[in-house]
N, C-alpha and C positions, 0 to 999 in steps of 0.2 A: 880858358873859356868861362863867359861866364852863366851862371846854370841857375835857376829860379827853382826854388820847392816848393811847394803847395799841397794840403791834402784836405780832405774832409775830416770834421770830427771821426767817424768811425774806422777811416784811413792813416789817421794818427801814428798810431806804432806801429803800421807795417810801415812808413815811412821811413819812422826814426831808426827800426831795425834793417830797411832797404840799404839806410845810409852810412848805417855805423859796418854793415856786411862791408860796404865798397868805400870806408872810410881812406885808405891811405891813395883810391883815385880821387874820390873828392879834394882832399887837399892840397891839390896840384892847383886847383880852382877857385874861383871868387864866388862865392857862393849866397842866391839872396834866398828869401822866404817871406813866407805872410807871418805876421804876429806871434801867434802858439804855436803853428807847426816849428818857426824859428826857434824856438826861445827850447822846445822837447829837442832838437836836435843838438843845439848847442851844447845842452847840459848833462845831454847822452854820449858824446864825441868829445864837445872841446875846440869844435870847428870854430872858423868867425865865417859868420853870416850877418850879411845888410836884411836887418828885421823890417819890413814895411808893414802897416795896417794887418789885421786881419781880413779875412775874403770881407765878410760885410760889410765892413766897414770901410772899404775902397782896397785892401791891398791887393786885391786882382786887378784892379783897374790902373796902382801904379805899374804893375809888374807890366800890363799892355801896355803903357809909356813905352816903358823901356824898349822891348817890342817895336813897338811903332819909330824908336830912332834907330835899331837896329844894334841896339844894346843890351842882347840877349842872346845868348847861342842854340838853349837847349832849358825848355820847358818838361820837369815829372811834378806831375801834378796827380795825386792819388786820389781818385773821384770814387764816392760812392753813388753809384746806379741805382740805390733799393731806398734812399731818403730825398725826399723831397728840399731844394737847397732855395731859402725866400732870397738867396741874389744870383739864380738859376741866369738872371740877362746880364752879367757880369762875367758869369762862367762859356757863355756862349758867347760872348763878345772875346773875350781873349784867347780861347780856340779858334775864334776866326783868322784873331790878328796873326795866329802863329802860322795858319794855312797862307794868308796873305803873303808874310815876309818869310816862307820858307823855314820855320823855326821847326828844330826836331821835335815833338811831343808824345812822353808818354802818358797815359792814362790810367795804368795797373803796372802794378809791377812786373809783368812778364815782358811787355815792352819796353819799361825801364830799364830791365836787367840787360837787356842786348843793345839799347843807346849806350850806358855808362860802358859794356866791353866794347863796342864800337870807339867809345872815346877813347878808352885807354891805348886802343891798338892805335890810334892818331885817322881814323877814318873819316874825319868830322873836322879834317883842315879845311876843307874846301871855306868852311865859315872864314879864316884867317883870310882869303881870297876876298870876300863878301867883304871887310872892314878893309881890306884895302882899295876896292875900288870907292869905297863911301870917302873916303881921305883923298881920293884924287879930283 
């Protein structure tokens, strides 16, 4: 699967420590991110992760590329609700796309935590199904 991270400045290390909790499922995985939340995870783990842009600077916007070709299975994306974010119509644009294309999305950890045990149990083949009608 491949799975996109993303978080806000103040969601930073609860990410990093999300990821490194469920590190030996992650690394069953292809793992992308935006810019800094990439680069703290990597060097917290060890993981390889596809670093793209940070959020403002477009990497939300590549990550809904991917998205939009069906090149993403599973969006944790750790939002902070209490700061105001100046690429707020980047972040509501790629929420959409994932409602759009069906992508699982967390937004805190508490829902993250029940996607990745859902992954791990294999509940989230159904995407395997999704890539293979896109190939026919």
């Amino acid at each position: 699967m491949k799975i996109a991270l993303i978080a806000h400045d103040k969601k930073k290390t609860d990410l990093v420590q999300f990821v490194t909790a469920y590190q030996p499922i992650f690394t069953d995985h292809e793992l992308f991110a935006t810019g800094t939340t990439g680069l703290r995870i990597q060097e917290a783990t060890g993981l390889s992760i596809h670093r793209f842009q940070s959020g403002p600077l477009g990497g939300d916007q590549e990550i809904g590329a991917l998205i939009a070709k069906n090149q993403m299975d599973m969006v944790l994306f750790f939002r902070d609700p209490l700061t105001a974010q100046p690429h707020e119509p980047d972040i509501t644009a790629l929420i959409r796309l994932c409602d759009v294309y069906s992508i699982p999305l967390a937004t805190n950890m508490g829902t993250a935590e029940i996607l990745v045990r859902g992954l791990d149990r294999g509940d989230l083949h159904w995407r395997d199904v999704v890539h293979e009608k896109g190939n026919n």
